[in-house]
C-alpha positions in Angstrom: -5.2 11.7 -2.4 -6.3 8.1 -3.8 -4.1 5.9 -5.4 -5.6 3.2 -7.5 -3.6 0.0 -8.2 -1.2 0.6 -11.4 -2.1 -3.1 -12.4 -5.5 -1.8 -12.7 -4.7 1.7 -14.4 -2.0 0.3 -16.9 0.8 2.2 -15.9 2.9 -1.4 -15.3 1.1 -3.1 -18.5 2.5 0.0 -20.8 6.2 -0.3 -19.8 6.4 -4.2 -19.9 7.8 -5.2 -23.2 6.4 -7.0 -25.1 3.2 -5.8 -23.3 1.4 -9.2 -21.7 -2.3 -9.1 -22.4 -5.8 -11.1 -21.5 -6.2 -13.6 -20.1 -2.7 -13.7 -18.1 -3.5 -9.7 -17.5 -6.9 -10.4 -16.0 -9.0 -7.2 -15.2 -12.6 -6.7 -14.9 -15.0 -4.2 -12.9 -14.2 -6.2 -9.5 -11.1 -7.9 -9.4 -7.9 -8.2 -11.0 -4.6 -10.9 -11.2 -1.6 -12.1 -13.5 -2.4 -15.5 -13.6 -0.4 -17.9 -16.2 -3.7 -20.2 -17.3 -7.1 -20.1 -16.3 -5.8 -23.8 -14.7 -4.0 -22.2 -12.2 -4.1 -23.6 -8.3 -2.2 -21.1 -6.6 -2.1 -17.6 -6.1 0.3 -15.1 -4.5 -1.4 -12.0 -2.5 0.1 -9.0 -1.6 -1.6 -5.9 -0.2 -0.3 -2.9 -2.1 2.8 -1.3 -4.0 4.6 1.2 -2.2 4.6 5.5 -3.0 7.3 4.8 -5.7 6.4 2.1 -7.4 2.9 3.8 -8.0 4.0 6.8 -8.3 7.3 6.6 -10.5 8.5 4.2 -13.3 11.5 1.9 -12.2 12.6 5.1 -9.8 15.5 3.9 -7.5 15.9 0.2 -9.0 12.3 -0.8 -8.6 9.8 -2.9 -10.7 7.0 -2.2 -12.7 5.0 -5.2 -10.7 3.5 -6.8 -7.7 6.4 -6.6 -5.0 8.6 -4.3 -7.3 10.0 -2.4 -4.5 13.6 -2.8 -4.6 13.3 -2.8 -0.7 11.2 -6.2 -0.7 13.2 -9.3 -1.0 10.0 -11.4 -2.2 11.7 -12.2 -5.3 14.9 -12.6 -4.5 14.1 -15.1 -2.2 12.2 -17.3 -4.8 15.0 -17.0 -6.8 17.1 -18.4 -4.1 14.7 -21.0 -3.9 14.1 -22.1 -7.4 16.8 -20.6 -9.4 14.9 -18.9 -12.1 16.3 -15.1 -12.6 14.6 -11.9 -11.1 16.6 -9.2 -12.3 13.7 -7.5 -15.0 9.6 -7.7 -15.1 10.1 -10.1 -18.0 12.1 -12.3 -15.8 9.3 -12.1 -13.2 7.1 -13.0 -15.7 8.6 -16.3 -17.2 9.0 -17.4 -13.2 5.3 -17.1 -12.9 4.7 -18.4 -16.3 6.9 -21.5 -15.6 5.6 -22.4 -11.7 2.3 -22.1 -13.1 1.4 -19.8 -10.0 -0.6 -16.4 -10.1 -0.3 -12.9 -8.0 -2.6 -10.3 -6.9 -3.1 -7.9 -4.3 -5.8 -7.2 -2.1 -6.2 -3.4 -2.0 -7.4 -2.1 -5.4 -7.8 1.3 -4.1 -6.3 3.3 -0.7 -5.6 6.6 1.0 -1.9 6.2 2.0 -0.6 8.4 4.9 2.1 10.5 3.4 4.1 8.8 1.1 4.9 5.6 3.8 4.9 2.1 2.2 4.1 0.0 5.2 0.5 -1.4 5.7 -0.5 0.0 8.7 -0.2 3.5 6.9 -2.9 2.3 4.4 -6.3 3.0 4.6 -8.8 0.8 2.3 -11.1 2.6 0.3 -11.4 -0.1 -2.4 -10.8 -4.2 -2.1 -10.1 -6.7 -4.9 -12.8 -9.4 -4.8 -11.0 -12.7 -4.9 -14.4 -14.4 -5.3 -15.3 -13.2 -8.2 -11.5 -13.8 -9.4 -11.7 -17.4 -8.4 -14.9 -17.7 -10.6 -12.8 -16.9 -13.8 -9.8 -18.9 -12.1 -12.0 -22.2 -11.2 -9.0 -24.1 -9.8 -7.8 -21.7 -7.3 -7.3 -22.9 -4.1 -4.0 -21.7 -2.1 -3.8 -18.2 -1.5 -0.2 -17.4 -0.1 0.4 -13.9 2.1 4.0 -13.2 3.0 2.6 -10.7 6.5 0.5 -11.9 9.4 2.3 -14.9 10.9 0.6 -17.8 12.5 -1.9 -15.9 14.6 -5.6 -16.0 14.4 -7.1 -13.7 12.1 -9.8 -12.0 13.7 -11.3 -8.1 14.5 -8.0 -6.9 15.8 -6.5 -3.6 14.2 -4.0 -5.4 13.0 -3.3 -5.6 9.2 -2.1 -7.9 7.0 -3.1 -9.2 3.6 -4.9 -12.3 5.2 -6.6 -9.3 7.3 -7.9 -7.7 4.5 -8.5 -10.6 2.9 -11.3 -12.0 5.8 -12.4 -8.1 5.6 -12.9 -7.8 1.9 -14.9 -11.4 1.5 -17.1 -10.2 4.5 -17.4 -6.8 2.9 -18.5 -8.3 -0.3 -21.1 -9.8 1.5 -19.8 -13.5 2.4 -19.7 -15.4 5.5 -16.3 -16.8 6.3 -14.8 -19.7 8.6 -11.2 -20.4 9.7 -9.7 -17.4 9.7 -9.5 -17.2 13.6 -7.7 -20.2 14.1 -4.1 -20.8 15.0 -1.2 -22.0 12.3 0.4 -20.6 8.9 -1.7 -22.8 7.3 -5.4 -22.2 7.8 -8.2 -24.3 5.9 -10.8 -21.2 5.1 -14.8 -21.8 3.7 -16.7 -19.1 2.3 -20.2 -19.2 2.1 -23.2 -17.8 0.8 -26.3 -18.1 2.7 -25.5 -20.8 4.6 -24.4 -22.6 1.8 -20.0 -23.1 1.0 -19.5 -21.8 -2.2 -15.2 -21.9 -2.1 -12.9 -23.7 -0.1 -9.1 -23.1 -0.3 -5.9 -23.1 2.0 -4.6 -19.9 3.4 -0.7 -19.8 4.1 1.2 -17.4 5.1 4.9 -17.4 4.0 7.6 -15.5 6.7 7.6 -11.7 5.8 10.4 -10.7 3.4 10.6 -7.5 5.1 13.5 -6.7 7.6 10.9 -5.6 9.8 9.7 -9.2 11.1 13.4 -9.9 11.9 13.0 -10.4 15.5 10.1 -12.7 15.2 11.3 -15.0 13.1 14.5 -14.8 15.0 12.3 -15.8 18.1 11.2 -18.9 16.5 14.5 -19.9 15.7 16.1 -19.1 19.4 12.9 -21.3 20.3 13.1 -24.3 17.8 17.0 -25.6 18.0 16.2 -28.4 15.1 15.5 -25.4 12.9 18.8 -23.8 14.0 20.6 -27.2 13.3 18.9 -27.4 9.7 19.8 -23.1 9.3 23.3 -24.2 10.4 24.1 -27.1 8.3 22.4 -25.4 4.6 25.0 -25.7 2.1 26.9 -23.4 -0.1 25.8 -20.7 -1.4 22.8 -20.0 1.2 25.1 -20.7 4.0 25.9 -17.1 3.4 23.1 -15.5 3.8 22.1 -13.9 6.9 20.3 -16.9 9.9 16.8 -15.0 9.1 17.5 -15.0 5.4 18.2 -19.2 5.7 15.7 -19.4 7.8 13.2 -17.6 5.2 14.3 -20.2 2.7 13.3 -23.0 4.6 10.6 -22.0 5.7 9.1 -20.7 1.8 10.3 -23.8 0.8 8.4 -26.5 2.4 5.6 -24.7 2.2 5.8 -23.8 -1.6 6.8 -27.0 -2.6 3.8 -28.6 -0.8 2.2 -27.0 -3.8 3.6 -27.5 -6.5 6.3 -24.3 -6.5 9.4 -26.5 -8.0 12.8 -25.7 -5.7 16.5 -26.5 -6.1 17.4 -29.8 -5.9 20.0 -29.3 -2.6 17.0 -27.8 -0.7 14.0 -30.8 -1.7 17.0 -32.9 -0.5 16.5 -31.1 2.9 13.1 -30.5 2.9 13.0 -34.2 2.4 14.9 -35.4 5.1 13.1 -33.4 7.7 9.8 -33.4 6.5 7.8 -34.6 9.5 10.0 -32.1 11.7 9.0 -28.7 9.1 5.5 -30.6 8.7 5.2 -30.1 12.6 6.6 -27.1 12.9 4.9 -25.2 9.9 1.3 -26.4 10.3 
């Protein structure tokens, strides 16, 4: 059976108190965001909420918003980063409100095989149209994922939220460049007969999902300066998990290049080693 995105239907809007409405609740016919002020430059993108957190209100300890699943670490690991509470919507909110940065996903509609959360049980029937966002949103020009790693982005079966991103822009009837080349950060024009009518910086932040565990742990085993740096983070990350650290750092640098204030104790790091992370996270 369908399932249609409950940022779209209202379900989330109606049990947020006091209920946020337009312009940070941005809805029209093709796309959809929170989004602080129509100044905003940034813009988190997921793909879409799990069987519960569509289907139920705050069932199990979840959320009534993007990445509410009590599974998904997303914002715990921005409040590790920056400091700012994420223990209520509200509190998601005001951390969105104060790092001036927006979030979407890119599925606004899907089949879902059974009641399974992970991607590659989706099927898109629907896709939000970031253009037409970005023409309400004038400013917008990094688009963050947190799924699809470093790899070209090209016809592969693979899926991701970058993927469906290149997929939804073609679908919509643009031409697109830059997807298919290597790095977490990847420079991407649309255009419109011929012409480039949006340019903006896909990055793609380490999966906060258990499941990309062993790749990130490859990296690591692979890169001994970002064991050193895992190794030597202070108190209290110094007792999270290596792949949890390593997350940190990794979020970090490349949030921060954007604007996304962190802790002081981590911009000390992230300062110190910033050709070596510059290098290592292009």
């Amino acid at each position: 059976m369908p399932e249609t995105h409950p940022f779209i239907s209202g379900k989330w809007q109606n049990n947020i108190l006091p209920r946020p409405t337009a312009p940070s609740w941005f809805i029209n016919n093709q796309s959809f965001a929170y989004a602080p002020n129509e100044n905003i430059q940034s813009l988190f993108l997921g793909t879409f909420p799990t069987y519960e957190v569509v289907n139920f209100i705050r069932h199990n300890g979840n959320m009534e918003f993007f990445y509410g699943s009590k599974e998904n670490s997303f914002w715990p690991l921005l409040a590790m980063i920056n400091g700012h509470p994420t223990n209520s919507e509200n509190d998601l909110l005001n951390l969105l409100n104060e790092t001036n940065f927006g979030v979407t996903d890119i599925l606004k509609k899907i089949n879902r095989k059974g009641q399974n959360s992970s991607d590659k049980d989706l099927t898109a029937l629907e896709f939000n149209n970031l253009y037409i966002l970005r023409n309400s949103f004038h400013k917008i020009q990094n688009i963050f994922t947190t799924s699809g790693g470093k790899s070209p982005i090209n016809n592969g079966t693979n899926v991701s939220a970058a993927k469906w991103l290149r997929d939804s822009l073609l679908n919509f009837g643009y031409d697109v460049e830059g997807f298919n080349v290597q790095g977490y950060q990847k420079s991407i024009r649309v255009l419109q007969n011929g012409n480039m009518i949006w340019q903006f910086n896909l990055i793609n932040l380490w999966s906060p999902s258990d499941n990309s565990n062993i790749s990130i742990q490859g990296t690591i085993n692979n890169t001994p300066a970002l064991l050193t740096l895992i190794n030597e983070m202070p108190a209290p990350y110094n007792e999270e998990s290596i792949t949890i650290r390593a997350r940190i750092i990794q979020w970090s640098f490349l949030l921060s290049q954007k604007g996304f204030p962190v802790n002081p104790e981590i911009n000390d790091m992230l300062n110190n080693n910033h050709e070596f992370l510059d290098n290592l996270f292009q």
